[in-house]
N, C-alpha and C positions, 0 to 999 in steps of 0.2 A: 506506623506508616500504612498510606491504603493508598493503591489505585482507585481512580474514578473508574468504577467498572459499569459497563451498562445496565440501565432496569430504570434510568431516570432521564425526561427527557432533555436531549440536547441538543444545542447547535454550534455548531463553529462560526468561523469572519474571516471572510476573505476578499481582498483586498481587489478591487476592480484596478484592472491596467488600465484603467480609459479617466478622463479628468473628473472633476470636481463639479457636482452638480450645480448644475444655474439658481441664484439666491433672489430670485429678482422679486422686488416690490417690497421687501423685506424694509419695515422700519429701522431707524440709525439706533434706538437702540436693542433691538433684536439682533442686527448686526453686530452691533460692538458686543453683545454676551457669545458670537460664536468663539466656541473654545477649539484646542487639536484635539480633544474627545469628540467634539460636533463632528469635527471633519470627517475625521477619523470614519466614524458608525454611517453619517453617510456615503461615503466610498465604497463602505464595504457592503452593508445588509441585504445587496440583491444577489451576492456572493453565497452568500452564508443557505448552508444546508444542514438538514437533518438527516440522520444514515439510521433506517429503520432496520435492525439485526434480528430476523426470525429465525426462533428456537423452537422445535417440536420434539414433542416426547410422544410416541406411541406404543399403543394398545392396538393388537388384532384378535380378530373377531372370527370372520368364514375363512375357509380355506381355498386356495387357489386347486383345482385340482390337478390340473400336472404344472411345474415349475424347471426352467432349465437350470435350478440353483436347489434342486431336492437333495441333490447325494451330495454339495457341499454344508451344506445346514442340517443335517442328519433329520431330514423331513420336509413335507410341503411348506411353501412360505403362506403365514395368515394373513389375508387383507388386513390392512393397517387403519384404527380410528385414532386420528391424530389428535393431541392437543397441543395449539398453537400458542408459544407464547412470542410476544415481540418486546425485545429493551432496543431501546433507543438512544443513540450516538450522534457527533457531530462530525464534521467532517467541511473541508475547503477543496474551492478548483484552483487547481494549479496551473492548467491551461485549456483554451476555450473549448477543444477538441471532446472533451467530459471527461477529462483525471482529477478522481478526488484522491484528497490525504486524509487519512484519520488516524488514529490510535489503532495496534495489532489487538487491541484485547477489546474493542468495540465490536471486531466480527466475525475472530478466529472461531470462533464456534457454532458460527450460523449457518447456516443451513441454504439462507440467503438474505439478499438486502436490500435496500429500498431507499433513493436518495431524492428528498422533498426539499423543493428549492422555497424563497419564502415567496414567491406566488404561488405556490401550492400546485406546484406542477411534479410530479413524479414519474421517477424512473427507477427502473430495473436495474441494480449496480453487477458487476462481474468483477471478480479478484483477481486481479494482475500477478500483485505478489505482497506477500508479509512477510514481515520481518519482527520476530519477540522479543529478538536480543534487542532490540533498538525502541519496541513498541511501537512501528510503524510502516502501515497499510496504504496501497495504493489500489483503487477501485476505480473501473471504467464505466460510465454509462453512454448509453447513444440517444444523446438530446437530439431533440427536432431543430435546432437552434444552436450558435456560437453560445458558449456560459462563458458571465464574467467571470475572470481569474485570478487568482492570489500576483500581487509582485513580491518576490521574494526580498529579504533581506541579505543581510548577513552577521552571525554572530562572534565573530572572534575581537570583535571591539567592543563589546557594549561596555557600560560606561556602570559601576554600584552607584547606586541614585538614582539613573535614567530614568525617567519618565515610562509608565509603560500601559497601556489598556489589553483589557480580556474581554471578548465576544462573546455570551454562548446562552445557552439555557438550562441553567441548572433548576434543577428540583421542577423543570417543567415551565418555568418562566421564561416565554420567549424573547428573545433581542433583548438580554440582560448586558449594562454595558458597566465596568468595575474599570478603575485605572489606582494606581499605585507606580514604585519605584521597583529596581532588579534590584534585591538586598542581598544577593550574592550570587556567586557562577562555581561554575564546577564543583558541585554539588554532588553526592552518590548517595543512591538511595537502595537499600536491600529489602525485598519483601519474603521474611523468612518461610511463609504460608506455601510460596511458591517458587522460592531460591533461586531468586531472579535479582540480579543488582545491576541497576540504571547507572550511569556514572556524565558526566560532564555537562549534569542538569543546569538549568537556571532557577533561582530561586526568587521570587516574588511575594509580595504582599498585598499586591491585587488581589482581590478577592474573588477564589476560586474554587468551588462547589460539586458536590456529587452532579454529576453531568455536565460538567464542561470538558469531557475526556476529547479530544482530538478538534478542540478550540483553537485558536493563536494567538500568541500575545505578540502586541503590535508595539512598534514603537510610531513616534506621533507625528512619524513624515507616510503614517499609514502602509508600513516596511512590516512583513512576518519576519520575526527573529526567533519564534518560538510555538511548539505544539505545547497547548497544557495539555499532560499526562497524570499527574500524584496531587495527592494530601497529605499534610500532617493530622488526622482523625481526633489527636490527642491537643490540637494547637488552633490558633486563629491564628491568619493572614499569613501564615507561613502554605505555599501553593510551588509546585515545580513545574516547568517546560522541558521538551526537548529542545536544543538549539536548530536552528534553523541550518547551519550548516552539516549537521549531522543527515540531515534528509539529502541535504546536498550530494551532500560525499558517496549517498546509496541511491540516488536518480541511477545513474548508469548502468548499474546492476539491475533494481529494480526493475529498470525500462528498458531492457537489454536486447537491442537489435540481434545478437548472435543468438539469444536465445529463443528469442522469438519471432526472428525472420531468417534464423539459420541464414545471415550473413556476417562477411567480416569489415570492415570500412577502418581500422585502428587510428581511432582519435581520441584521446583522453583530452578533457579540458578544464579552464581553471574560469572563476565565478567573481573573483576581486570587485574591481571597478568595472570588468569589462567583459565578455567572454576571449577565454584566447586559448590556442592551444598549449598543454603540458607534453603532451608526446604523440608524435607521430610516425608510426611503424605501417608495415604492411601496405596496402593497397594506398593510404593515405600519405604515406613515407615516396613511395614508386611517382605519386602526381606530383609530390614538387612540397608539400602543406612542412612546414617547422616550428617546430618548436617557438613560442614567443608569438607565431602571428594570431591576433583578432581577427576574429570567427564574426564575419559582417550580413551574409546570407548565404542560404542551400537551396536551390534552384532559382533564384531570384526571392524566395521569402526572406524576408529581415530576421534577423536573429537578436531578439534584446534579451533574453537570459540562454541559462546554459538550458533549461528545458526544454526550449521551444528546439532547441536539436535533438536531444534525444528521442522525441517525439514524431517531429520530421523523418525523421529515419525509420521508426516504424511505418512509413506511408510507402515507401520502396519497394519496389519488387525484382526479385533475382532479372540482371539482368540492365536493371535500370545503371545511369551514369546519376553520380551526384555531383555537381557543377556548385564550386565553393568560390564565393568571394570573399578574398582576404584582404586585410589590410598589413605592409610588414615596411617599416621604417617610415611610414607615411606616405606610403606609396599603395595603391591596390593593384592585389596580384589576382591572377583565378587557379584554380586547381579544377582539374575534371577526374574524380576519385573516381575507379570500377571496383564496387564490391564485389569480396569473393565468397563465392558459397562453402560454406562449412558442410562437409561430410558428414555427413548422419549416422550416428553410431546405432548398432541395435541395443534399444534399452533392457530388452529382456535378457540379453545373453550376458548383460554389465549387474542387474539383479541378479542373477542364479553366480555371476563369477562373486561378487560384493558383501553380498548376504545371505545367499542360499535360498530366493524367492525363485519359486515358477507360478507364470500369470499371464492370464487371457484379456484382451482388453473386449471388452463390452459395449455393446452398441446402447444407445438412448432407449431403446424399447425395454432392454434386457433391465438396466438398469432403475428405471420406471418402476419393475417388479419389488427392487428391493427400497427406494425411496422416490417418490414422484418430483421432489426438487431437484436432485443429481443431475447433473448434464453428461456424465460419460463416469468411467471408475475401471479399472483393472483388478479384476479376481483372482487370489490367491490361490492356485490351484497344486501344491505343493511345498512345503519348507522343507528344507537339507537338516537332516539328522547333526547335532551339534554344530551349527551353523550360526552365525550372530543371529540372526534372523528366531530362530529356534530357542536362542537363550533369552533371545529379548518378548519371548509368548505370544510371539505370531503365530497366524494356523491357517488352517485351509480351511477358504471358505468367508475371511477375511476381505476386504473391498476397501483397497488402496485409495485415499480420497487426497492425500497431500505427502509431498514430497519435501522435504527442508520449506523454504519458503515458497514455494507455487503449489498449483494446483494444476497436476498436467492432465492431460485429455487423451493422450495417444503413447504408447513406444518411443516413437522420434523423440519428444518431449522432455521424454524420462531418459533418453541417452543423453541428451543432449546436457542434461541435469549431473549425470552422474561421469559423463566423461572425463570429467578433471579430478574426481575423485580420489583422493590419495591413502594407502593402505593406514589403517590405526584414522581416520579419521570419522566424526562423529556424524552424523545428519538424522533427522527427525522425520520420523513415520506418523501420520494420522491415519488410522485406518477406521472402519465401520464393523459392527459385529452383531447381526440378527439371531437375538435371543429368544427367541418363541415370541413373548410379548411387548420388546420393546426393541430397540435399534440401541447401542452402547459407541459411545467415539471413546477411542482408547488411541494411544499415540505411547512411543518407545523412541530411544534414541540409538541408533543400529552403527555400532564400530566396525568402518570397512575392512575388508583383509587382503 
């Protein structure tokens, strides 16, 4: 078994919420050969993006002559001559705001990213949040412009036989279009290199190729039901997906208002035929909102999937009312939710209580010093003598760059990360480590106490 791992170029397909381009003047029989593959690819390809993953490996040269990070690196830091390398990944929007999805293993190691739409327009991407166990990345850019967007599917019905098409550019051939049948579901895949096991894949026989990692396989009402992620190396046409519901299920997380606007709003929801609420507690429970009702709009915006709320929500600010129109027995109801704000725990005093870290958080200049891509990072400035931290070969002088699945920027960030944190529980460290001549990412998994 192999991942499509990046180094080949790719592209994903994603699925324009808007209709069906105009066919006019088209001969009767040009018309009668359009097939659901035709449709399909036109729907999508003004979707479809390339997620450029820069990797650097450096060499330093002069020396800085005084550095605020000499007595954690046991000397001055050397100007850095980089060598750039870029693999290349695909990726889909999911809503026009600029959220792409891709594959975790397209740009958990990057440095940073770059997402080219196919008018060759590009943008500066930012990491939201990843996820490995799932192999699935959500990146932000700031278009000048509304981006067409994936309409999601859903996968707990598909059908062995279904009909199904793949997007992408593998080996570097762009708007490569493959279609086949799902030969089977629930599917688990173990990659022992990296003792990582996928579980409730889809399996297909479209044919799908080193770089179509964070593609979609579509079905032929132009529905994502699936990220292609894996290969069989040793097989033909045998190709896996993640299902489409599994991204589902980690929207909320991923895109998590509590986490990222330190508010609370308590609405779980459910994706079926319709958006509608699973549970409402807290602030959302207090307005009136239950159980069962369709989620119809939030502030007067329309709501046609469950994304466009989580999304919405991110636009909020403490303080704001969210005004919900619901529908419940046929009837429309309103709710006027007041989110509440979540208390800020101090992240540093939940590190030194967790795992024995003490750590300075770092301004962009400081940071600059030790990598010029870095947008901020917190400095190791002590580990606890037999401390999980300590057994897992942390040290001072270390530059925290991820946290479980985000990338936090501040304290707040990181409390807010580790607040729920439960003793004997595991979570993942990425950290950085300036070696004379080169910069090292090394990552540990730190059991809380």
């Amino acid at each position: 078994m192999r991942m499509n791992r990046p180094g080949y170029l790719v592209s994903g397909v994603c699925l324009l919420a808007g209709p069906i381009a105009a066919h006019a003047q088209q001969s009767p029989a040009r018309t009668a050969r359009r097939t659901p593959v035709v449709e399909v690819f036109e729907r999508t390809r003004d979707a479809v993006v390339n997620i450029a993953a820069t990797l650097e490996v450096e060499n330093y040269a002069s020396i800085f002559p005084e550095s605020l990070f000499g007595e954690f690196f046991g000397g001055p830091l050397l100007r850095p001559r980089r060598e750039r390398y870029t693999s290349l990944g695909s990726g889909f929007v999911i809503h026009p705001d600029g959220y792409v999805v891709t594959n975790a293993h397209v740009v958990m190691r990057a440095v940073g990213q770059k997402v080219i739409f196919a008018d060759e327009s590009e943008y500066e991407a930012d990491r939201i949040a990843v996820d490995e166990q799932h192999d699935l990345a959500i990146l932000k850019i700031k278009a000048d412009k509304s981006c067409p967007a994936i309409t999601l599917g859903r996968s707990d019905d598909l059908m062995i036989g279904e009909s199904v098409i793949a997007i992408g550019n593998p080996l570097g051939y762009q708007h490569t279009v493959t279609s086949g049948i799902i030969s089977a579901t629930d599917r688990t895949l173990t990659f022992d290199q990296d003792e990582v096991v996928y579980e409730g894949l889809i399996q297909t026989d479209a044919s799908i190729n080193r770089g179509n990692s964070g593609g979609p396989l579509l079905n032929v009402l132009g529905e994502l039901i699936g990220i292609n992620t894996a290969i069989r190396g040793d097989a033909q046409n045998i190709g896996f997906a993640i299902p489409v519901d599994a991204l589902r299920k980690l929207l909320p997380e991923m895109l998590s208002i509590e986490r990222r606007k330190r508010l609370k709003v308590g609405l779980r929801l459910g994706w079926r035929d319709r958006v509608y609420v699973v549970e409402a507690r807290g602030p959302a429970g207090r307005a009136g909102v239950e159980p069962g009702d369709e989620l119809v709009s939030a502030d007067g915006k329309p709501i046609h999937q469950d994304v466009d709320f989580y999304i919405h929500l991110l636009r909020i600010r403490p303080g704001d009312q969210l005004l919900l129109e619901l529908k419940r027995n046929g009837r429309r109801v309103r709710a006027a939710v007041q989110p509440e704000p979540i208390p800020i725990p101090d992240g540093g005093k939940l590190l030194r209580e967790k795992f024995g870290l003490s750590v300075i958080l770092l301004t962009r200049e400081q940071v600059a010093e030790i990598h010029p891509r870095l947008a901020g990072g917190l400095l190791i400035t002590g580990v606890e003598r037999g401390s999980p931290a300590d057994r897992a070969g942390f040290k001072r002088g270390h530059l925290i760059v991820q946290i479980g699945k985000y990338f936090p920027q501040d304290l707040e960030e990181i409390g807010l990360l580790l607040e729920h944190l439960e003793r004997g529980e595991k979570v993942l460290l990425r950290v950085l480590e300036v070696r004379r001549a080169n910069i090292w990412v090394l990552q540990g998994h730190l059991v809380a106490r």
